[in-house]
C-alpha positions as CSV (number, residue, x, y, z in Angstrom):
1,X,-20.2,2.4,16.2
2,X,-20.1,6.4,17.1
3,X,-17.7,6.8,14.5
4,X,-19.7,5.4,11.9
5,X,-22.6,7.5,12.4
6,X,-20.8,10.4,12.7
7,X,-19.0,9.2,8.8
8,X,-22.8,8.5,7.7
9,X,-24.5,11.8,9.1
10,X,-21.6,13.8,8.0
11,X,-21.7,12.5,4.6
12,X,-25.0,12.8,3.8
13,X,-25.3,16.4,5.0
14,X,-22.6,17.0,2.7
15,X,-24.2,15.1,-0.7
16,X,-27.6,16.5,0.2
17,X,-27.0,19.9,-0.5
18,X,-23.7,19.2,-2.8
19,X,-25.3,17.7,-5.4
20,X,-27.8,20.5,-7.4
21,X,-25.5,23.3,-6.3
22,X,-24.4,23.5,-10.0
23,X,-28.1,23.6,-10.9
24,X,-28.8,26.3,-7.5
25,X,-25.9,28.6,-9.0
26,X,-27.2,28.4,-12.8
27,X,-30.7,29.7,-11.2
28,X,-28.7,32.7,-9.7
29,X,-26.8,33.0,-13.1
30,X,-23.6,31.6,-12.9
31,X,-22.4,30.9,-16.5
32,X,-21.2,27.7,-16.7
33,X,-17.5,28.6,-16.0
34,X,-18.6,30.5,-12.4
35,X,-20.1,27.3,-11.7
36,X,-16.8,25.9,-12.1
37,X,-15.1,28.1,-10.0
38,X,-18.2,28.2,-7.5
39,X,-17.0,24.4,-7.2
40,X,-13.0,24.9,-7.2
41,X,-14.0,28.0,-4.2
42,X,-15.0,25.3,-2.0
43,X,-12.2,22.6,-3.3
44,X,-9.7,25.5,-2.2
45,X,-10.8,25.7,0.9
46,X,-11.1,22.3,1.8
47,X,-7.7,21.7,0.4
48,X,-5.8,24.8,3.2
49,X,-8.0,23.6,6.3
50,X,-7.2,19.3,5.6
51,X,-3.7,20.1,5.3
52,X,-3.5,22.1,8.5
53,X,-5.8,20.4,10.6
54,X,-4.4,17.6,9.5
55,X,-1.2,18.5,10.7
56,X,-2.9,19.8,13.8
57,X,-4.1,16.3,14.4
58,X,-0.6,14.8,14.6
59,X,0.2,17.2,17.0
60,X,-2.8,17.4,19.3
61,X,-5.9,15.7,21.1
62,X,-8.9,14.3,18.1
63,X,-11.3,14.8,20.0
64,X,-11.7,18.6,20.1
65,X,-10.6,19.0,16.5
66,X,-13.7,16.3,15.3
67,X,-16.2,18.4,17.4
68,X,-15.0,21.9,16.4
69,X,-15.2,20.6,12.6
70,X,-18.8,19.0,13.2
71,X,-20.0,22.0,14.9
72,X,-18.7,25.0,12.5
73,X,-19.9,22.6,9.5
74,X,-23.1,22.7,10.9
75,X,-23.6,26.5,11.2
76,X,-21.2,27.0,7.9
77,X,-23.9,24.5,5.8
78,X,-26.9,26.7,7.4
79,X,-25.7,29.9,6.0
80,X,-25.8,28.8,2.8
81,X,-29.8,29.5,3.0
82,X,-28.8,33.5,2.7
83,X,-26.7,32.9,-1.1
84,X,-28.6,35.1,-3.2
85,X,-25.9,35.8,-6.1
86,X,-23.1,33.8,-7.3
87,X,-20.7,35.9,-5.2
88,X,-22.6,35.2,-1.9
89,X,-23.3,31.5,-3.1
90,X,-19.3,31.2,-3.8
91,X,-18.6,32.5,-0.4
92,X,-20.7,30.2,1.3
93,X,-19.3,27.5,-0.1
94,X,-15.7,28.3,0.5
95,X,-16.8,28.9,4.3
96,X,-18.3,25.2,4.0
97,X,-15.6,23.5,2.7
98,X,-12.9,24.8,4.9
99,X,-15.4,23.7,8.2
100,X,-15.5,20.2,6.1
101,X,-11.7,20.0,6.1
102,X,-11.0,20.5,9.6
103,X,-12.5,16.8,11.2
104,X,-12.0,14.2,8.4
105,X,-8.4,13.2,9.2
106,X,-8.8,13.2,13.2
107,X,-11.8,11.1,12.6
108,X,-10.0,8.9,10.2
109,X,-6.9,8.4,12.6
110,X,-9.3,7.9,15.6
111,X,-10.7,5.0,13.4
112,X,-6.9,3.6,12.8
113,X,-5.8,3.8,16.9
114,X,-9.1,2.2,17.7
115,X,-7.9,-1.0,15.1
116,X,-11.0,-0.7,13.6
117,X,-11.7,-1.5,9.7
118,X,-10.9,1.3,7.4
119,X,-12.6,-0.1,4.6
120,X,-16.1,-0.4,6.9
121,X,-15.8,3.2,8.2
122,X,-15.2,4.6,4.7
123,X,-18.4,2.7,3.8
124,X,-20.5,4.1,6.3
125,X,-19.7,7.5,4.2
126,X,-20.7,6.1,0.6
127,X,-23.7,5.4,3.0
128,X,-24.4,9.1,3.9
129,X,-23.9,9.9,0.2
130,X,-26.3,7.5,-0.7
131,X,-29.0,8.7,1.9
132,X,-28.3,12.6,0.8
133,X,-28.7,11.8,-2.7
134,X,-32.2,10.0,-2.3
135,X,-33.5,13.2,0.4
136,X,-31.8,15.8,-2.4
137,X,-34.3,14.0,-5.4
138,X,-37.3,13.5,-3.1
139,X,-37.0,17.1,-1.6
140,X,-35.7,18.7,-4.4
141,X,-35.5,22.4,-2.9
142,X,-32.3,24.0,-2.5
143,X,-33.0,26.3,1.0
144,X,-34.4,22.9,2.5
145,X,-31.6,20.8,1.9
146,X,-29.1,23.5,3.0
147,X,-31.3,23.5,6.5
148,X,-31.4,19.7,6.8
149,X,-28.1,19.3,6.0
150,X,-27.2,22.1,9.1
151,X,-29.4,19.8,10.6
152,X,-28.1,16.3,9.9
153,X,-24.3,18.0,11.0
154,X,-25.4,19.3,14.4
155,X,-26.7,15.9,15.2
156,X,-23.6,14.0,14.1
157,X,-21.5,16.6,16.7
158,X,-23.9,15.8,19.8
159,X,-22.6,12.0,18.6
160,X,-19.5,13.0,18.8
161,X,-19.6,14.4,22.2
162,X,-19.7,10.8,23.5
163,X,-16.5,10.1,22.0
164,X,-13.6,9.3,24.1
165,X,-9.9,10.8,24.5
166,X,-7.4,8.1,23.5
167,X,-4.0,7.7,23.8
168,X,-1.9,8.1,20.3
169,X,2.2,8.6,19.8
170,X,3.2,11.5,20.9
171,X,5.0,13.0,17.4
172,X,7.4,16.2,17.5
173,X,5.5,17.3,13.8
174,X,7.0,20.5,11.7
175,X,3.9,22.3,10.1
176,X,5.9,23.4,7.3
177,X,7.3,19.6,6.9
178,X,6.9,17.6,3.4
179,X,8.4,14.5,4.0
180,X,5.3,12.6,4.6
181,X,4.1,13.8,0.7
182,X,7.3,12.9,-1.0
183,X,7.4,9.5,0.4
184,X,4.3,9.2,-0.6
185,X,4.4,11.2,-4.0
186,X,3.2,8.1,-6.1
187,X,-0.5,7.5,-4.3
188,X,-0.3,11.2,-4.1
189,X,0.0,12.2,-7.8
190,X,-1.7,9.7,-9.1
191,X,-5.1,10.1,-7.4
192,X,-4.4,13.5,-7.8
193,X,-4.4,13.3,-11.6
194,X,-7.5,10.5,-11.6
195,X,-9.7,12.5,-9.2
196,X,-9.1,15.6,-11.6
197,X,-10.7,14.2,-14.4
198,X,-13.8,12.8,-12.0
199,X,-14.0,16.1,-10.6
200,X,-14.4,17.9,-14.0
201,X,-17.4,15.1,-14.5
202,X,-18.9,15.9,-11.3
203,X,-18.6,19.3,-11.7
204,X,-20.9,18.9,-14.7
205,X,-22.7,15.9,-14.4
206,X,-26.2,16.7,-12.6
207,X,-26.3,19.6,-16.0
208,X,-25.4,16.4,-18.2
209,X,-28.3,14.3,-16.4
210,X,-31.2,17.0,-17.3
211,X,-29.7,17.5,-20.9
212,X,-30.3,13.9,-21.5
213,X,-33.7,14.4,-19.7
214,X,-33.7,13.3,-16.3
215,X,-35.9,14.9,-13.9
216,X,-34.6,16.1,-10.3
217,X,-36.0,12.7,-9.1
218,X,-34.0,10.8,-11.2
219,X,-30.7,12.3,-10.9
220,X,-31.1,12.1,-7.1
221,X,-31.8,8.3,-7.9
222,X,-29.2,7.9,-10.1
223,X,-26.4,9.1,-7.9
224,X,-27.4,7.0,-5.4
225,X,-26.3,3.7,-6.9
226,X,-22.6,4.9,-6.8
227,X,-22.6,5.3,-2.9
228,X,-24.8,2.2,-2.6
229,X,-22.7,0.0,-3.9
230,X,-19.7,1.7,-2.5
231,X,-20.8,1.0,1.0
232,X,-21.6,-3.0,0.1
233,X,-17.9,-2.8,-1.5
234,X,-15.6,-1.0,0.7
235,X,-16.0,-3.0,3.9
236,X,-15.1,-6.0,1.9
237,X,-11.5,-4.4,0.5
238,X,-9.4,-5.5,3.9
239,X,-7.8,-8.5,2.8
240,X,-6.7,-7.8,-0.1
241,X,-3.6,-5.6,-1.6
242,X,-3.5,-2.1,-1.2
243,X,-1.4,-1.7,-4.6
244,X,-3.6,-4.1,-6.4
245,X,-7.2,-2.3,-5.2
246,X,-5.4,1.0,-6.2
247,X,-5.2,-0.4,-9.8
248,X,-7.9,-1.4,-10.0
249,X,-9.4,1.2,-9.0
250,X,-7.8,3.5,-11.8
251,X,-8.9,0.7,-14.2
252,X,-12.6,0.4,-13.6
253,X,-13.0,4.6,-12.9
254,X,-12.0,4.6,-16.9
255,X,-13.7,2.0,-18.0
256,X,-17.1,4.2,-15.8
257,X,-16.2,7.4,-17.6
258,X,-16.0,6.0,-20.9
259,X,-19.5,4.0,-20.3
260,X,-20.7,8.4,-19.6
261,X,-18.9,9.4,-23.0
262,X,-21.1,6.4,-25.0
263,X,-24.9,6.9,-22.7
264,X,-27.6,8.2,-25.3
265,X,-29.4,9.1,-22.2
266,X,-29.7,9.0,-18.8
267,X,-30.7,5.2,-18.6
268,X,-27.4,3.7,-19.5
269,X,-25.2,6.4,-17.3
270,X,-26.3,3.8,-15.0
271,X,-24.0,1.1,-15.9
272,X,-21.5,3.6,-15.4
273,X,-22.3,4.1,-11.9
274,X,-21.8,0.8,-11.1
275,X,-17.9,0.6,-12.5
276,X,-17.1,3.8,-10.8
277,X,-18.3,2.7,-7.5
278,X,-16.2,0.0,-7.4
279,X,-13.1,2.0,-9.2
280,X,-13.6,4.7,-6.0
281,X,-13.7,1.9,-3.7
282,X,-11.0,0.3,-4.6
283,X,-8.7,3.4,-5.1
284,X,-9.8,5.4,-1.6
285,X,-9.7,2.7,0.8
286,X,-6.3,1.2,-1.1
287,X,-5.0,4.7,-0.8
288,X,-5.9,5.1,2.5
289,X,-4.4,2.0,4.0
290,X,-1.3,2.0,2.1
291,X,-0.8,6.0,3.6
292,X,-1.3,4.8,7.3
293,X,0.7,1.9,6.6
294,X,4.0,3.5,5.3
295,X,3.7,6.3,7.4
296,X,4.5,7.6,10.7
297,X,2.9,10.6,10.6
298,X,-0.8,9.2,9.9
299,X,-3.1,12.0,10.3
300,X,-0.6,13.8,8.7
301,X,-0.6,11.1,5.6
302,X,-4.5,11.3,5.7
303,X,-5.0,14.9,5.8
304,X,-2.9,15.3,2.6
305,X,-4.3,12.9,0.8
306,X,-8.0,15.2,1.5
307,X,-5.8,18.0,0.6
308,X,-4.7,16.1,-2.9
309,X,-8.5,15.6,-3.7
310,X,-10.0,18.8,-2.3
311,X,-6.4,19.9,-5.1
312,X,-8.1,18.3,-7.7
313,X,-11.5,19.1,-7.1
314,X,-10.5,22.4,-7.3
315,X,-8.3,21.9,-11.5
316,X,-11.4,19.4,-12.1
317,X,-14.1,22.1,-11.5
318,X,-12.5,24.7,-13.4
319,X,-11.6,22.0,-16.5
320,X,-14.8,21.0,-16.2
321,X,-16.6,24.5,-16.8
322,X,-14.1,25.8,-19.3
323,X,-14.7,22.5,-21.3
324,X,-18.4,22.0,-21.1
325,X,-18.3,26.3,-22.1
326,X,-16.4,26.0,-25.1
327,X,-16.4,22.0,-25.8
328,X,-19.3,20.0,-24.5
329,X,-20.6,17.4,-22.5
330,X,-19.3,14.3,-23.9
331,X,-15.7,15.6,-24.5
332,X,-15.0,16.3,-20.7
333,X,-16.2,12.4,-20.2
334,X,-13.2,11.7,-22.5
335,X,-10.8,13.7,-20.5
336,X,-11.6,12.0,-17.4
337,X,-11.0,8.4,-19.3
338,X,-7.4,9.7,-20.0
339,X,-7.2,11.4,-16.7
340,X,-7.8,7.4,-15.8
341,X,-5.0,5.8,-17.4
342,X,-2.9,8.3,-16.5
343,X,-3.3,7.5,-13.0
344,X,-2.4,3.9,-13.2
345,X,0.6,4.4,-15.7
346,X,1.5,7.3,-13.4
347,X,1.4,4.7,-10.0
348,X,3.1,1.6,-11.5
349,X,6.4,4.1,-12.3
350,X,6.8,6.2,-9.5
351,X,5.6,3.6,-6.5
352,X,9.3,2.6,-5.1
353,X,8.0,1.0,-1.9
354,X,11.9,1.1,-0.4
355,X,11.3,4.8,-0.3
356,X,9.0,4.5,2.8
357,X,8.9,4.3,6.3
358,X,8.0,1.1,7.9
359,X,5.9,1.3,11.0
């Protein structure tokens, strides 16, 4: 149960503050391709610190790398209260999202040793992001969702500090090693090339929201329904295939993005939320358990696969402000539908499960 308040605080902290950073960095004006790269800043460094901590988790104890991550995340998410240009806002938010990186796979790989479910410990995250989208559209302010969010994060590390040692294989693991990401190249690619077209949407989406006129209220409300429904979903995904839920999940994400492309206002993105919640569920948690089945080096397998996202956050972001700057609104929708399909066509030809290690 520690680890699933620790998922729900973290997350929350995270989505509280995350979600009108776009709108923050317009007000210190960013044009709309520095609030791409604001967003692909903290992608980048959340992609170098999940890789080697990841690594690092393989290696060493998980306990001491979860309350590091918890604690620096705390004090990193605090001193984003000081951003007072789009230099010092991109800064802080590249010292954020390397703290963020350094925790999630320890925590995940705790989860997996324990024999816990995967799917409900992933939901207890949608949870957070739920709960930090509703405090981001009652509150509203910027500087007092960075300080909650500090907040939230100190109080999921004193959780943590009840967390015991435990006993995991004892791996001889080579930093500069790729085997784990080959053998899994298929999961790997393919979510990479999905998440980059959801990433371009996100990167864009709370400025979509107000240009079809919904208040800061509503767009907190909005976003909520995604994680809602994700947390009601995900702890249900255990029985069935891993290859089926991931696609599925490719499926349904298109069939959401397309539903954004066709909204003639913020009403019907609604809809939308509802098919990508279960197209995230089904792809995350069926990516996740397929990577610690097939693979030995599991922390190792999970911390890549936050690299590959934190990857494609980071080509998202940047696609996502170039095309909203010279394109528009509904034609980076459309580039995450095809970003979609790609995913799945991308999966079903590369997925030789003969290529992977049984354990």
């Amino acid at each position: 149960m520690k680890v699933n308040t620790i998922q729900f605080l973290a997350n929350a902290s995270h989505m509280m503050s995350n979600v009108f950073i776009p709108i923050f960095a317009r007000s210190l004006g960013a044009s709309f391709f520095e609030v791409g790269l604001i967003a692909a800043f903290f992608s980048f460094a959340t992609f170098v610190s999940s890789f080697i901590f990841g690594k690092a988790a393989d290696i060493n104890r998980l306990r001491p790398i979860v309350l590091v991550g918890l604690l620096t995340s705390a004090l990193a998410f605090f001193l984003q209260i000081f951003a007072s240009d789009t230099l010092t806002l991109a800064a802080a938010r590249a010292l954020v999202g390397f703290c963020m990186g350094t925790y999630p796979a320890a925590l995940t790989v705790y989860v997996y040793y324990q024999k816990e479910s995967i799917g409900k410990f992933s939901s207890f995250g949608s949870l957070g992001w739920m709960a930090g989208f509703l405090v981001a559209g009652f509150v509203g302010e910027i500087k007092y969702l960075f300080i909650l969010s500090s907040l939230f994060y100190f109080i999921s590390f004193l959780a943590a500090l009840r967390l015991k040692d435990i006993e995991k294989p004892s791996l001889k693991v080579s930093y500069f090693s790729l085997e784990t990401f080959r053998k899994n190249i298929a999961t790997y690619l393919s979510v990479f090339i999905r998440h980059s077209g959801a990433a371009a949407v996100w990167a864009i989406l709370p400025l979509y929201l107000a240009f079809l006129g919904a208040s800061s209220m509503w767009i907190g409300l909005i976003y909520a329904i995604n994680p809602f429904l994700q947390f009601l979903i995900m702890r249900r995904l255990d029985r069935f295939r891993n290859e089926w839920l991931i696609k599925w999940g490719f499926i349904m994400s298109g069939v959401a993005f397309f539903g954004y492309f066709i909204s003639p206002n913020y009403v019907f993105i609604i809809p939308g939320m509802v098919f990508v919640a279960f197209g995230w569920s089904f792809l995350f948690v069926g990516a996740s358990q397929l990577l610690m089945e097939r693979s030995a080096e599991k922390a190792t397998a999970a911390g890549i696969l936050n690299s590959v996202i934190a990857a494609s956050n980071i080509v998202g972001a940047i696609l996502g402000g170039l095309m909203l700057q010279f394109y528009g609104y509904r034609e980076t929708m459309v580039f995450a539908v095809i970003c979609s399909i790609a995913g799945v066509i991308i999966f079903k030809i590369l997925d030789r499960p003969s290529l992977h290690l049984a354990v």
